[in-house]
PyMOL commands that place a pseudoatom at each C-alpha (Angstrom):
pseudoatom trace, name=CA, resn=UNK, resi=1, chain=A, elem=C, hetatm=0, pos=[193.331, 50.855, 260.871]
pseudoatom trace, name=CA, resn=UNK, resi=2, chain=A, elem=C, hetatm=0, pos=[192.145, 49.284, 257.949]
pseudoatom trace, name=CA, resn=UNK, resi=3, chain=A, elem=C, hetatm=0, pos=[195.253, 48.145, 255.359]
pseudoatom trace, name=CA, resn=UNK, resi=4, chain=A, elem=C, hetatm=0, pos=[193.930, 49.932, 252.269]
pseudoatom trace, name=CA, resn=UNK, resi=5, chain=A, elem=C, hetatm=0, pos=[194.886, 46.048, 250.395]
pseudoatom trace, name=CA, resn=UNK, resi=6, chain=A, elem=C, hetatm=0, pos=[191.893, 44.976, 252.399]
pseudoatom trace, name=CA, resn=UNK, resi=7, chain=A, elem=C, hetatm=0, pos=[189.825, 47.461, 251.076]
pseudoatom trace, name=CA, resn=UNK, resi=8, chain=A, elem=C, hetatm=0, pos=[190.775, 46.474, 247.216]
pseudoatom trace, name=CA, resn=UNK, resi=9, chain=A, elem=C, hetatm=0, pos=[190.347, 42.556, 248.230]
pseudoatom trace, name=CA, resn=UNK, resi=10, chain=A, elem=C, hetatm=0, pos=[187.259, 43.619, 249.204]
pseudoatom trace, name=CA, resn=UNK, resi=11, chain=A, elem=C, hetatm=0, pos=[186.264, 45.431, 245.490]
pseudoatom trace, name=CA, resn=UNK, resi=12, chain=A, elem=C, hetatm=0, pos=[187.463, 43.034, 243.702]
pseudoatom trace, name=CA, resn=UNK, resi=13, chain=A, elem=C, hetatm=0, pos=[185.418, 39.961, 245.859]
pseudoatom trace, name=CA, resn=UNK, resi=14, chain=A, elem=C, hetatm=0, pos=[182.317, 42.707, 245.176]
pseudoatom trace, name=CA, resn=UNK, resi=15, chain=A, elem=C, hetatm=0, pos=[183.547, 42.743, 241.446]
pseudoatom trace, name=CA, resn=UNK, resi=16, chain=A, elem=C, hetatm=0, pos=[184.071, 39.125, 240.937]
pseudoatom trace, name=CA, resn=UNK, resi=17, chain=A, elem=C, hetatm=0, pos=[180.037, 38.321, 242.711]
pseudoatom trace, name=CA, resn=UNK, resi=18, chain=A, elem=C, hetatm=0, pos=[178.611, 40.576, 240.182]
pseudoatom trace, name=CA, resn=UNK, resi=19, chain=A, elem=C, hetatm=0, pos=[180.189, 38.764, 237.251]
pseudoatom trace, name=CA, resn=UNK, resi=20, chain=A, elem=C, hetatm=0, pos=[178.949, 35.326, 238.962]
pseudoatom trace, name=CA, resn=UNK, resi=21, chain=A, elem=C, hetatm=0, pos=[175.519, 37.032, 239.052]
pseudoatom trace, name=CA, resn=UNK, resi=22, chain=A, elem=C, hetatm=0, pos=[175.172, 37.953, 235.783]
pseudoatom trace, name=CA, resn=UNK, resi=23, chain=A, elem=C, hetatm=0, pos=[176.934, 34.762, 234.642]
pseudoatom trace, name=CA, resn=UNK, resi=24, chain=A, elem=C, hetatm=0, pos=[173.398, 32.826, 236.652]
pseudoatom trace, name=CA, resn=UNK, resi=25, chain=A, elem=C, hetatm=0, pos=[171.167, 35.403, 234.757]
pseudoatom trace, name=CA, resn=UNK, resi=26, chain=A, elem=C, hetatm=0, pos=[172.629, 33.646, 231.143]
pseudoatom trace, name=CA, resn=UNK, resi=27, chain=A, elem=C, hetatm=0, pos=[172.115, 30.231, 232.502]
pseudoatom trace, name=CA, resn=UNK, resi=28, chain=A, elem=C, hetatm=0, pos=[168.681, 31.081, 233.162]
pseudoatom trace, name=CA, resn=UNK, resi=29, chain=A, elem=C, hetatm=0, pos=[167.908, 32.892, 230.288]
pseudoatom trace, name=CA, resn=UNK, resi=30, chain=A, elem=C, hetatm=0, pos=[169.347, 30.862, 227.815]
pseudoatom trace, name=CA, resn=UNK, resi=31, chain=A, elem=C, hetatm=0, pos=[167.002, 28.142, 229.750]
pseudoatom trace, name=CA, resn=UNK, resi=32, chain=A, elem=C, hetatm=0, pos=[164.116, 29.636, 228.692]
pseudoatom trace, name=CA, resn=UNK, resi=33, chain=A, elem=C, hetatm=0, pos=[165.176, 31.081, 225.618]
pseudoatom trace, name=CA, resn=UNK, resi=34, chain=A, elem=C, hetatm=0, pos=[165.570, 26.933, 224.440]
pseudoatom trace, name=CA, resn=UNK, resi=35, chain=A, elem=C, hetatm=0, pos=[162.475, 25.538, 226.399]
pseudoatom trace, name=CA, resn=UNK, resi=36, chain=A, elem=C, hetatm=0, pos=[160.124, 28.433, 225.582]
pseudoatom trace, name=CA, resn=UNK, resi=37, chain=A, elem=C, hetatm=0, pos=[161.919, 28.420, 222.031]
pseudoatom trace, name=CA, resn=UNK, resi=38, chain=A, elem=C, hetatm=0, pos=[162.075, 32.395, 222.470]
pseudoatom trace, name=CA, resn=UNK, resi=39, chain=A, elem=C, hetatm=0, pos=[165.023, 33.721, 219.627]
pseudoatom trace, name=CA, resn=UNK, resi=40, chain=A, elem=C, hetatm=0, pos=[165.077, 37.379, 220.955]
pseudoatom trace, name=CA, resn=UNK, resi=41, chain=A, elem=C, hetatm=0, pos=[165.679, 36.152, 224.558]
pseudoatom trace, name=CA, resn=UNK, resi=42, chain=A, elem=C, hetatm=0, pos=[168.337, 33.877, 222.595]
pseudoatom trace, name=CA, resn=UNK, resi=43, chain=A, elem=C, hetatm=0, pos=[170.087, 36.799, 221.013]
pseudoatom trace, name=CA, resn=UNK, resi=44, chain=A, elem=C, hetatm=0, pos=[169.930, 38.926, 223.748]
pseudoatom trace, name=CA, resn=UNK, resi=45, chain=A, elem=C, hetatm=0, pos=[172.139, 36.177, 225.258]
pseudoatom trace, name=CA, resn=UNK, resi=46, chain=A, elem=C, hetatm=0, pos=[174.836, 36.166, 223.246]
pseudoatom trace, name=CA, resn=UNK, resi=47, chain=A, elem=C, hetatm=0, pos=[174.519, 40.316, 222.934]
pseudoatom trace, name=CA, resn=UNK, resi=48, chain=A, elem=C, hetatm=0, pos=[174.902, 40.355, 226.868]
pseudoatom trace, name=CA, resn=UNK, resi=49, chain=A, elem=C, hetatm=0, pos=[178.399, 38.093, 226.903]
pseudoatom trace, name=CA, resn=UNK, resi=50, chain=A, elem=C, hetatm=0, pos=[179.961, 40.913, 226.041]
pseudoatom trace, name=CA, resn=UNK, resi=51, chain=A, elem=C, hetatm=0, pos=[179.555, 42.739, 229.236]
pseudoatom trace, name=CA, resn=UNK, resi=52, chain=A, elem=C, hetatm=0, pos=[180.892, 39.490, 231.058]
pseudoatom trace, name=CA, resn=UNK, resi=53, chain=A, elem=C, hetatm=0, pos=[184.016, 39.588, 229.189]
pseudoatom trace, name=CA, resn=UNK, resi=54, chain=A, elem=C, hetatm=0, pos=[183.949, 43.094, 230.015]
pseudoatom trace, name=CA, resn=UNK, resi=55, chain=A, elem=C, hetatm=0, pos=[184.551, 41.965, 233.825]
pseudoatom trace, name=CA, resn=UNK, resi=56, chain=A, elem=C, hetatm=0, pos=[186.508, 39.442, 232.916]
pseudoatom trace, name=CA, resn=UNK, resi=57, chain=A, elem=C, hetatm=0, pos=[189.148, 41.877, 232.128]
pseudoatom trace, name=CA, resn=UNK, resi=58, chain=A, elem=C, hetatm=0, pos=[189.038, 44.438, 234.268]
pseudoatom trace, name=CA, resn=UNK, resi=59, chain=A, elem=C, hetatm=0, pos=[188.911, 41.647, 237.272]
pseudoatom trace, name=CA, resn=UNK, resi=60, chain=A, elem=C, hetatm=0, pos=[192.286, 40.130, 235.341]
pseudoatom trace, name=CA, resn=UNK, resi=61, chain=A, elem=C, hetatm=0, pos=[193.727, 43.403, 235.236]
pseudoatom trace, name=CA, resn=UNK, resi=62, chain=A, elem=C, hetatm=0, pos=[192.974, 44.196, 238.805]
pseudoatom trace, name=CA, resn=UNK, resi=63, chain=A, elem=C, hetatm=0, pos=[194.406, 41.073, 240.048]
pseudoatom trace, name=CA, resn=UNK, resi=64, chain=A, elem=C, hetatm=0, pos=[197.609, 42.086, 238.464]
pseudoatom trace, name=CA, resn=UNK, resi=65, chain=A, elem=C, hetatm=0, pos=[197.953, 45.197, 239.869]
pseudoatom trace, name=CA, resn=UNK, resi=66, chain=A, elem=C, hetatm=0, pos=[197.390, 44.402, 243.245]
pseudoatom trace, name=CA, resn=UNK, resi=67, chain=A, elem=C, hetatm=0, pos=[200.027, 41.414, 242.387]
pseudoatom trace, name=CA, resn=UNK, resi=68, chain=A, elem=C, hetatm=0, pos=[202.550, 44.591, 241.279]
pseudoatom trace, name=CA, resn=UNK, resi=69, chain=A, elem=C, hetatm=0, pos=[201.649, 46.562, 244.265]
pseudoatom trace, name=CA, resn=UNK, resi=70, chain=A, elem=C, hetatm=0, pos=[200.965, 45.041, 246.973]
pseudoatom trace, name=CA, resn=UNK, resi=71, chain=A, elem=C, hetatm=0, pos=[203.368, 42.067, 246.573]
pseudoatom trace, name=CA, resn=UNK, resi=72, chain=A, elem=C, hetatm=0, pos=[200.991, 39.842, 248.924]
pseudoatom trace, name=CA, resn=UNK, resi=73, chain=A, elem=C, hetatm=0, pos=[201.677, 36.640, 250.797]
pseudoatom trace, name=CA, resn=UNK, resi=74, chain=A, elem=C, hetatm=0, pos=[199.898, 33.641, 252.090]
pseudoatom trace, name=CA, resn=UNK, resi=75, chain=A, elem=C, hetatm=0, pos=[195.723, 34.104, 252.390]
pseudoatom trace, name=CA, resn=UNK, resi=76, chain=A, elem=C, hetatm=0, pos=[195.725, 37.196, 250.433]
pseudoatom trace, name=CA, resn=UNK, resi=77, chain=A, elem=C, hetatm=0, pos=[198.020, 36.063, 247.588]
pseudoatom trace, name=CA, resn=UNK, resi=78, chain=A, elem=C, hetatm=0, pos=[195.491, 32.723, 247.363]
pseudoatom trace, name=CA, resn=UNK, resi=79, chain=A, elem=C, hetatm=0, pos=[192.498, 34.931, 247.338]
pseudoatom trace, name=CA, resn=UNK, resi=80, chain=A, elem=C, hetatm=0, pos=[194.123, 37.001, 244.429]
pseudoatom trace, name=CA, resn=UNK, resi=81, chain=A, elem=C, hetatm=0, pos=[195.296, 34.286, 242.044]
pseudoatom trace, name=CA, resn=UNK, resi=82, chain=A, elem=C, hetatm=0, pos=[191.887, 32.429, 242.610]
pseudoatom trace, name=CA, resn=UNK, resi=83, chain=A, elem=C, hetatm=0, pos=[189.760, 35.426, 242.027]
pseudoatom trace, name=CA, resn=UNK, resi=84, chain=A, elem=C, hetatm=0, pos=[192.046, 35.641, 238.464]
pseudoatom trace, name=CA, resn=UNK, resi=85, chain=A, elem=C, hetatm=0, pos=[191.106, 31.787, 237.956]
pseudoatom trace, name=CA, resn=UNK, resi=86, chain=A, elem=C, hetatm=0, pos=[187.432, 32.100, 238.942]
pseudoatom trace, name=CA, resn=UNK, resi=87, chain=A, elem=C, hetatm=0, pos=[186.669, 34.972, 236.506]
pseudoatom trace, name=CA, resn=UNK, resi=88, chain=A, elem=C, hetatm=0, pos=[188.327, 33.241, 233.778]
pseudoatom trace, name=CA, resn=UNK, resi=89, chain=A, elem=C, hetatm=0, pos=[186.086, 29.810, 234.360]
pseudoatom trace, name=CA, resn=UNK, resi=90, chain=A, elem=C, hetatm=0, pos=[182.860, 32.252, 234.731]
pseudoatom trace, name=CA, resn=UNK, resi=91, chain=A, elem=C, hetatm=0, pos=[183.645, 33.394, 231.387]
pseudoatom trace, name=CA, resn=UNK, resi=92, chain=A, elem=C, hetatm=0, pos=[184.161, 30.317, 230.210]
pseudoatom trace, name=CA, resn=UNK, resi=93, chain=A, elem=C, hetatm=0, pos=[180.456, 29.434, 231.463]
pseudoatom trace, name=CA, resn=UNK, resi=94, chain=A, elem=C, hetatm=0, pos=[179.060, 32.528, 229.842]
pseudoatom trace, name=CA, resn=UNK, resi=95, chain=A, elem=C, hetatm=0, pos=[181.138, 31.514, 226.591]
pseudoatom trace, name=CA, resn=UNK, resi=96, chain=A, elem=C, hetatm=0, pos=[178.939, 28.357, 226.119]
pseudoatom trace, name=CA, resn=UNK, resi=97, chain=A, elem=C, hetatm=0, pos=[175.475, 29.988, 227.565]
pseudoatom trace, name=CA, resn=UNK, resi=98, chain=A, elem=C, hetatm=0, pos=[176.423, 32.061, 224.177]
pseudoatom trace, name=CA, resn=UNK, resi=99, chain=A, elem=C, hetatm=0, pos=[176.575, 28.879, 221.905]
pseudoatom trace, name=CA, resn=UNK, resi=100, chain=A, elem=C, hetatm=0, pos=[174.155, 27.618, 224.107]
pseudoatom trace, name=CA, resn=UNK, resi=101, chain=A, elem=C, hetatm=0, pos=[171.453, 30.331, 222.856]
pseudoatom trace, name=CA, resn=UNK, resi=102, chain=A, elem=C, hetatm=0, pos=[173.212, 29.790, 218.957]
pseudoatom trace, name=CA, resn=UNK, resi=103, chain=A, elem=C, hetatm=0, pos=[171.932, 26.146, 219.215]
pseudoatom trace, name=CA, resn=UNK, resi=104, chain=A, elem=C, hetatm=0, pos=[168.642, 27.268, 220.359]
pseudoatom trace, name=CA, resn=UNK, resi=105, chain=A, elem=C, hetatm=0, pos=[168.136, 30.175, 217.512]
pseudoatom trace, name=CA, resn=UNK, resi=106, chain=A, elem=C, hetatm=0, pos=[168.672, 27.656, 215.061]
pseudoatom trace, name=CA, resn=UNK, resi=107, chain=A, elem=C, hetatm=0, pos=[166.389, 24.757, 216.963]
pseudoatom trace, name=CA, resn=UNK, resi=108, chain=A, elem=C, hetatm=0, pos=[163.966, 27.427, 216.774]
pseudoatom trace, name=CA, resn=UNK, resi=109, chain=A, elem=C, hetatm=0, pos=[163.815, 27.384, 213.319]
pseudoatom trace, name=CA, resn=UNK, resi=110, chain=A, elem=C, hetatm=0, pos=[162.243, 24.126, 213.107]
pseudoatom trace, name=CA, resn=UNK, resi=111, chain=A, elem=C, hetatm=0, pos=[159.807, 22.108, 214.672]
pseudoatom trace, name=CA, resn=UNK, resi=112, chain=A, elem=C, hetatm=0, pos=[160.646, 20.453, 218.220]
pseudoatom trace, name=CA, resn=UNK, resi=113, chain=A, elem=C, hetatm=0, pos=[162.054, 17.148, 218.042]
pseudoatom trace, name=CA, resn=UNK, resi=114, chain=A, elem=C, hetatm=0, pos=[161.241, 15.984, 221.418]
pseudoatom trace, name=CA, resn=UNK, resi=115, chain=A, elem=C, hetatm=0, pos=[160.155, 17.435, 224.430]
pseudoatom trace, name=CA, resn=UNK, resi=116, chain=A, elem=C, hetatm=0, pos=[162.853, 18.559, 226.509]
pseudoatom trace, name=CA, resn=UNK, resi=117, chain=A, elem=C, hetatm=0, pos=[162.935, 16.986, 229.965]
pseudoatom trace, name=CA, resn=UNK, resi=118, chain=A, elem=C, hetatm=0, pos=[166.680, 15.658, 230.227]
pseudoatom trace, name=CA, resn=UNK, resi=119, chain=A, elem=C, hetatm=0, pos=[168.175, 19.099, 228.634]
pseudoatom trace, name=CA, resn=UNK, resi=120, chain=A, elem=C, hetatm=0, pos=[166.253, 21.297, 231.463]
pseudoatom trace, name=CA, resn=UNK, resi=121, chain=A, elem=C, hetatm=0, pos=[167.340, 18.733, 234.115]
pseudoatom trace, name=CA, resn=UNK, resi=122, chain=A, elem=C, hetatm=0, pos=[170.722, 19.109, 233.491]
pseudoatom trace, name=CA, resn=UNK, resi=123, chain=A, elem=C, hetatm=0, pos=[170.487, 22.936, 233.197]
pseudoatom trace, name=CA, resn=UNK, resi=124, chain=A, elem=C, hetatm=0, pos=[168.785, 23.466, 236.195]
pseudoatom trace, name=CA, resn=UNK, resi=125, chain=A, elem=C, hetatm=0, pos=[171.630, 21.425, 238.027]
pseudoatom trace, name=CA, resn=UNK, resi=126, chain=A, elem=C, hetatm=0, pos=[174.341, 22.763, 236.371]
pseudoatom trace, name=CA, resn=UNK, resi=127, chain=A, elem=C, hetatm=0, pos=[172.432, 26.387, 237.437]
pseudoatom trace, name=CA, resn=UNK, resi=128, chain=A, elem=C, hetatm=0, pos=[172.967, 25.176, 241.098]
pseudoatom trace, name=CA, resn=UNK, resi=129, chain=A, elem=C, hetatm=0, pos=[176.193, 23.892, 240.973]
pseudoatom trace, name=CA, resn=UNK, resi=130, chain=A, elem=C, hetatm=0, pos=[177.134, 27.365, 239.261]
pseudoatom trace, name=CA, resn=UNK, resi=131, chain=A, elem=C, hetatm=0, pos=[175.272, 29.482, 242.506]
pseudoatom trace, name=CA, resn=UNK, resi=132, chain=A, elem=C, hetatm=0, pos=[176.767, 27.174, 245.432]
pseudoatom trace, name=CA, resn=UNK, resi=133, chain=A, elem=C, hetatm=0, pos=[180.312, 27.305, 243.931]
pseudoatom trace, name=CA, resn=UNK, resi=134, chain=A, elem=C, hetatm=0, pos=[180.024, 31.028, 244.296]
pseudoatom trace, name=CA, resn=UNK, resi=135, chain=A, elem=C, hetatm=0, pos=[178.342, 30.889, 247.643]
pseudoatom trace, name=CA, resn=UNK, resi=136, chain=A, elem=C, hetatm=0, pos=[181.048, 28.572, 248.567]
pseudoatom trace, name=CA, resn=UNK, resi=137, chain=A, elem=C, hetatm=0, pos=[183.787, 31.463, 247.524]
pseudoatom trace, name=CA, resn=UNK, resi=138, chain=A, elem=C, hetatm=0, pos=[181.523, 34.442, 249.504]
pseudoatom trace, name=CA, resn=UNK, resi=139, chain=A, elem=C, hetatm=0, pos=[181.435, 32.115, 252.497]
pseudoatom trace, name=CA, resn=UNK, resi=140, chain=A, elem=C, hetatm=0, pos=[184.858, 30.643, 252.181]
pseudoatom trace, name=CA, resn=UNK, resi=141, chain=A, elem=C, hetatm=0, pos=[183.005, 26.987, 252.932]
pseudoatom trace, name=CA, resn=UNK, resi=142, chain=A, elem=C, hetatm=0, pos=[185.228, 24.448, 251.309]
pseudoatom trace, name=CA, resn=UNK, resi=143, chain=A, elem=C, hetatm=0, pos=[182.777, 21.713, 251.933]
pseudoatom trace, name=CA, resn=UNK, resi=144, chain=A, elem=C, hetatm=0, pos=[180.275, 23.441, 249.959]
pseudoatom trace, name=CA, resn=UNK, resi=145, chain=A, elem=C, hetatm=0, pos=[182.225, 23.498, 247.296]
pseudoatom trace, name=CA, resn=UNK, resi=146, chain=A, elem=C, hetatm=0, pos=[183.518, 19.555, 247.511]
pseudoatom trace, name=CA, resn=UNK, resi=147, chain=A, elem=C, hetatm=0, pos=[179.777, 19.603, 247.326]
pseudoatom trace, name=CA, resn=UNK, resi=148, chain=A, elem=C, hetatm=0, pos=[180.259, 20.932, 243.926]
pseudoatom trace, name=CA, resn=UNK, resi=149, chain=A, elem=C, hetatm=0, pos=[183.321, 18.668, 242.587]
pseudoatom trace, name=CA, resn=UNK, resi=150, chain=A, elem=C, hetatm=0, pos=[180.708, 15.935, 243.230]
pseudoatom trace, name=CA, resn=UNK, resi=151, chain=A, elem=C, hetatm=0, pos=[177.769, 17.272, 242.046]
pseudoatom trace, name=CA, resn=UNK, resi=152, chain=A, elem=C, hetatm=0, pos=[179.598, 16.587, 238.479]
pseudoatom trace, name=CA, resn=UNK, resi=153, chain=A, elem=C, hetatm=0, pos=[178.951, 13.170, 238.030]
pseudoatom trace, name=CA, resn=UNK, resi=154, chain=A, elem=C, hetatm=0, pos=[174.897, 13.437, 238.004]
pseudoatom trace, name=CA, resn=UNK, resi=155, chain=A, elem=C, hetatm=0, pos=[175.319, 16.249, 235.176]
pseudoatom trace, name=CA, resn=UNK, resi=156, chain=A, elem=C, hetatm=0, pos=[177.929, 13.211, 232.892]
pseudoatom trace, name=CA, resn=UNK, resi=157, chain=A, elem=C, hetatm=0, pos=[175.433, 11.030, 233.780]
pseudoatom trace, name=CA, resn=UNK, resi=158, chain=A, elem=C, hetatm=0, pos=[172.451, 12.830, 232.234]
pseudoatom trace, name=CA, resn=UNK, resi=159, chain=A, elem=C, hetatm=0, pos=[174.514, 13.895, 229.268]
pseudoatom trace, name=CA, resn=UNK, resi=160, chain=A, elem=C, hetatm=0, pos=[175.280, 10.075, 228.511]
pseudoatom trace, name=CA, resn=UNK, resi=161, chain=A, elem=C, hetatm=0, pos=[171.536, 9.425, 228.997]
pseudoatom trace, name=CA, resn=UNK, resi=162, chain=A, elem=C, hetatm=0, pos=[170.824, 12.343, 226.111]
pseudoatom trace, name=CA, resn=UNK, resi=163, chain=A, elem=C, hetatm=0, pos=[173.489, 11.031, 223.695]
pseudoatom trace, name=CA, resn=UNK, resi=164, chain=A, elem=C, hetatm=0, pos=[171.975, 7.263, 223.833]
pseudoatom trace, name=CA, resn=UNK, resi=165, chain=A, elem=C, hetatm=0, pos=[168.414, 8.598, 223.549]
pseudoatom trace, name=CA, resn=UNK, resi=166, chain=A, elem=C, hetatm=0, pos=[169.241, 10.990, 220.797]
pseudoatom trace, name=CA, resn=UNK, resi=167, chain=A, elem=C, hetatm=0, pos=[171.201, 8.318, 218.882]
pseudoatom trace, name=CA, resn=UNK, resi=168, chain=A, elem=C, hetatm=0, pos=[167.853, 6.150, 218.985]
pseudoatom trace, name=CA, resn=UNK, resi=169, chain=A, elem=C, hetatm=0, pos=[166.196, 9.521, 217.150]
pseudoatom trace, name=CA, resn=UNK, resi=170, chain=A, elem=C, hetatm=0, pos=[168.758, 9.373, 214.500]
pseudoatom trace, name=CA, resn=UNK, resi=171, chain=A, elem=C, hetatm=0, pos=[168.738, 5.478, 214.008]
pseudoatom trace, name=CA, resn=UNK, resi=172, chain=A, elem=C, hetatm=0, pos=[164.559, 5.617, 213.346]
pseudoatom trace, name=CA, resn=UNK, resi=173, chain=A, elem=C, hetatm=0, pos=[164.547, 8.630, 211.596]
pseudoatom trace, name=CA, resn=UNK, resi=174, chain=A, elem=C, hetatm=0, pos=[167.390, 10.459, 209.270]
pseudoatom trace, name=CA, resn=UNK, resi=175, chain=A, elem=C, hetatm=0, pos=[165.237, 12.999, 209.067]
pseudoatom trace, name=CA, resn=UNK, resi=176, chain=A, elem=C, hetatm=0, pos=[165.917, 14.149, 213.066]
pseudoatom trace, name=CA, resn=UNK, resi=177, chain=A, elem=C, hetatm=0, pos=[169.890, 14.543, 212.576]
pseudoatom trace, name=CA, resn=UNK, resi=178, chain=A, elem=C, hetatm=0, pos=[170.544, 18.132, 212.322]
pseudoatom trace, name=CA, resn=UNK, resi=179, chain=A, elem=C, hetatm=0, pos=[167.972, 18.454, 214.897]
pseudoatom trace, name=CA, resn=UNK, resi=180, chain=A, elem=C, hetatm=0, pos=[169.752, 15.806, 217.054]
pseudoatom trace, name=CA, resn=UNK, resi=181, chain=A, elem=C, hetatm=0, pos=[172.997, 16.636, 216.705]
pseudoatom trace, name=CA, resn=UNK, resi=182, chain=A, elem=C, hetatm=0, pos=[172.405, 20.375, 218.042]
pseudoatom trace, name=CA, resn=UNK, resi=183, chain=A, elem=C, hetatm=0, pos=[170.449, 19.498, 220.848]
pseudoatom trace, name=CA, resn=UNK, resi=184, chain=A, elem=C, hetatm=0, pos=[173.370, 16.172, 221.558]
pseudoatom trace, name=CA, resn=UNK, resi=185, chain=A, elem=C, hetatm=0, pos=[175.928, 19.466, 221.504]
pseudoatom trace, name=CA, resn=UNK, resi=186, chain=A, elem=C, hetatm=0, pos=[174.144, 21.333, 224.380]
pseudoatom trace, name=CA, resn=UNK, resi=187, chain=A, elem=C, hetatm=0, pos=[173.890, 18.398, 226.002]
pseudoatom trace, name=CA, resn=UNK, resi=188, chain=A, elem=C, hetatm=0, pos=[177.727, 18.781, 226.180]
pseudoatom trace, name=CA, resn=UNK, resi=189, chain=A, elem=C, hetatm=0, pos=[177.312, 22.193, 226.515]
pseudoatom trace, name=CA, resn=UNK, resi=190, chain=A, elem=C, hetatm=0, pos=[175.959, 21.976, 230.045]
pseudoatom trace, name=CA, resn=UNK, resi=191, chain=A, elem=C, hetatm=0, pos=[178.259, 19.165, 230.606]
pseudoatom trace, name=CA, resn=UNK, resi=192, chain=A, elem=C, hetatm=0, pos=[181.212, 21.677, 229.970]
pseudoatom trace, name=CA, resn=UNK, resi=193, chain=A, elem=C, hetatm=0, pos=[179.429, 23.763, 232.482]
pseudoatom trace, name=CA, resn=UNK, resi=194, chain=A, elem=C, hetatm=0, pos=[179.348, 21.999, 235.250]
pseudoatom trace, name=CA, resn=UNK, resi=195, chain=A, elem=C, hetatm=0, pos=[182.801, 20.893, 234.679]
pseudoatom trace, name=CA, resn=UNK, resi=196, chain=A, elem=C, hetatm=0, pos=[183.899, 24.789, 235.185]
pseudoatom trace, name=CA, resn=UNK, resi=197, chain=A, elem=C, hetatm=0, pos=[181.574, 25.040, 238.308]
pseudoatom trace, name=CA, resn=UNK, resi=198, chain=A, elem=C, hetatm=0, pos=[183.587, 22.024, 239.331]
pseudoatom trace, name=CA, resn=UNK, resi=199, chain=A, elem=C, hetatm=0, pos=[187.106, 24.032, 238.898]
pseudoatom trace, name=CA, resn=UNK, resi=200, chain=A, elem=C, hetatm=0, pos=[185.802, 26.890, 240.971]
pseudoatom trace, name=CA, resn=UNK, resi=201, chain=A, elem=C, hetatm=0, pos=[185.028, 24.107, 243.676]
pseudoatom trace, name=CA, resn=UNK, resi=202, chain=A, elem=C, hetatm=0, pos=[188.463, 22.905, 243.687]
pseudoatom trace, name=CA, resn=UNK, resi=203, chain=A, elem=C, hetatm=0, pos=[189.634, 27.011, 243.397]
pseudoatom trace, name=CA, resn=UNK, resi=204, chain=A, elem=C, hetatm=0, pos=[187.658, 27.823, 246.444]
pseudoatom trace, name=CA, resn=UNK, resi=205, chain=A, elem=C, hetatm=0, pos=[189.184, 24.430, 248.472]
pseudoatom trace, name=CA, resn=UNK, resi=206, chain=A, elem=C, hetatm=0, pos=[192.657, 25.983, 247.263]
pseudoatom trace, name=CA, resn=UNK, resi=207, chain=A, elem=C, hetatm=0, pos=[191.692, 29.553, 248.419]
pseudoatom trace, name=CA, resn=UNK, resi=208, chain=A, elem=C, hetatm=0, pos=[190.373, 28.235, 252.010]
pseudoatom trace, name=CA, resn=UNK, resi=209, chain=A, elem=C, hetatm=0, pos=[192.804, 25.363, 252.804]
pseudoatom trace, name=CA, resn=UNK, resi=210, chain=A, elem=C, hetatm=0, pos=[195.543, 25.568, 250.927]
pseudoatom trace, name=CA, resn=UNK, resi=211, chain=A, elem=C, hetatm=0, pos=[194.775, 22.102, 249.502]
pseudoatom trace, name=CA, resn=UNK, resi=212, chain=A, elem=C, hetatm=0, pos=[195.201, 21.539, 245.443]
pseudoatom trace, name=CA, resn=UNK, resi=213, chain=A, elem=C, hetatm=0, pos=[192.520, 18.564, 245.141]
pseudoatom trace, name=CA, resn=UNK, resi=214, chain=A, elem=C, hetatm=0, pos=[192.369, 18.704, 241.342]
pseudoatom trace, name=CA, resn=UNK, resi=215, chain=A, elem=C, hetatm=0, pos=[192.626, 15.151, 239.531]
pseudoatom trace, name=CA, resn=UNK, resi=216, chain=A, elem=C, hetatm=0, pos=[192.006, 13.595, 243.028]
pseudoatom trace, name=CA, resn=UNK, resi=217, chain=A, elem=C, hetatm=0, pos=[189.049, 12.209, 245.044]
pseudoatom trace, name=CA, resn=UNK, resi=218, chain=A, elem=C, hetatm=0, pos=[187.001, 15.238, 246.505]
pseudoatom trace, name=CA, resn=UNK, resi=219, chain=A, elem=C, hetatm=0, pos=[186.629, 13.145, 249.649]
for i in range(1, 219): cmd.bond("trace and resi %d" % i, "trace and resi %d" % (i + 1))
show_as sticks, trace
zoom trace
């Protein structure tokens, strides 16, 4: 017979996959609320964060309870106390698709600096490091998610390669600061998301091996 535990576990994994999802549908709409410089797509961004922090809560406060309850040990205690972590990094994410979209509204206001080729790069990867870090929770695959922790370094190298170009804007032309600087801080914005896709790597690792790999080499 089923332990009715399992059957909670189970809701909150369900829970916790629908606040990824909706955390991927920011990322991409935030996308093309900056590259197809659409403000209502933009606001309905940051309107819709709300409902992830929503989640966010009620996954918190369901982790506790089952803590109070249940009192569980070993695999189920790790899949408890990373589900807590996971939702609070998805948040996180959804926090800075939200200034993300802020930065956008206010690009929009102005004429386009420069096409954007290096921002939608880095968004696009960040976009699949956020999907196979949750794929790599559903499926319990720990080398998917080292995958992940790796994956990090092309998104810091990109950013580095926006700052310098950016920089270049702002040397020729004072004119392109404002404009630079905003686009130079979702630059980092995508940079911060990638880092929290990289946490849920190193959550998932903890959640299937028992291994705590953060501040070491994935490998």
């Amino acid at each position: 017979m089923e332990r009715h535990l399992d059957a909670e576990l189970r809701a909150l994994r369900e829970k916790l996959l629908l606040m990824g999802g909706s955390v991927e549908f920011q990322l991409q709409d935030v996308l093309n609320a900056l590259t197809g410089r659409d403000s209502e797509l933009a606001i309905r961004v940051v309107e819709n964060d709300l409902s992830i922090n929503k989640l966010d809560i009620e996954i918190d406060e369901t982790c506790l309870r089952l803590l109070a309850l249940h009192k569980p040990t070993a695999g189920d205690l790790r899949f408890i106390t990373t589900a807590m972590k996971i939702s609070s990094e998805l948040e996180r994410i959804s926090d800075l698709a939200e200034n993300i979209a802020e930065r956008a509204i206010e690009l929009n206001q102005e004429p386009q600096l420069k096409p954007y080729i290096d921002i939608p790069r880095m968004a696009n990867w960040t976009l699949q490091m956020v999907k196979e870090c949750l794929d790599a929770f559903m499926n319990r695959d720990a080398v998917l998610a080292r995958k992940v922790c790796r994956d990090d370094d092309y998104v810091d190298h990109l950013t580095e390669q926006l700052f310098r170009e950016l920089v270049s804007f702002m040397l020729e032309d004072p004119r392109t600061i404002t404009r630079a600087i905003r686009l130079t801080f979702i630059g980092k914005y995508y940079e911060r998301i990638a880092d929290h896709a990289t946490n849920v790597g190193e959550l998932v690792v903890y959640m299937v091996e028992g291994k705590i790999i953060r501040h070491q080499n994935v490998d």
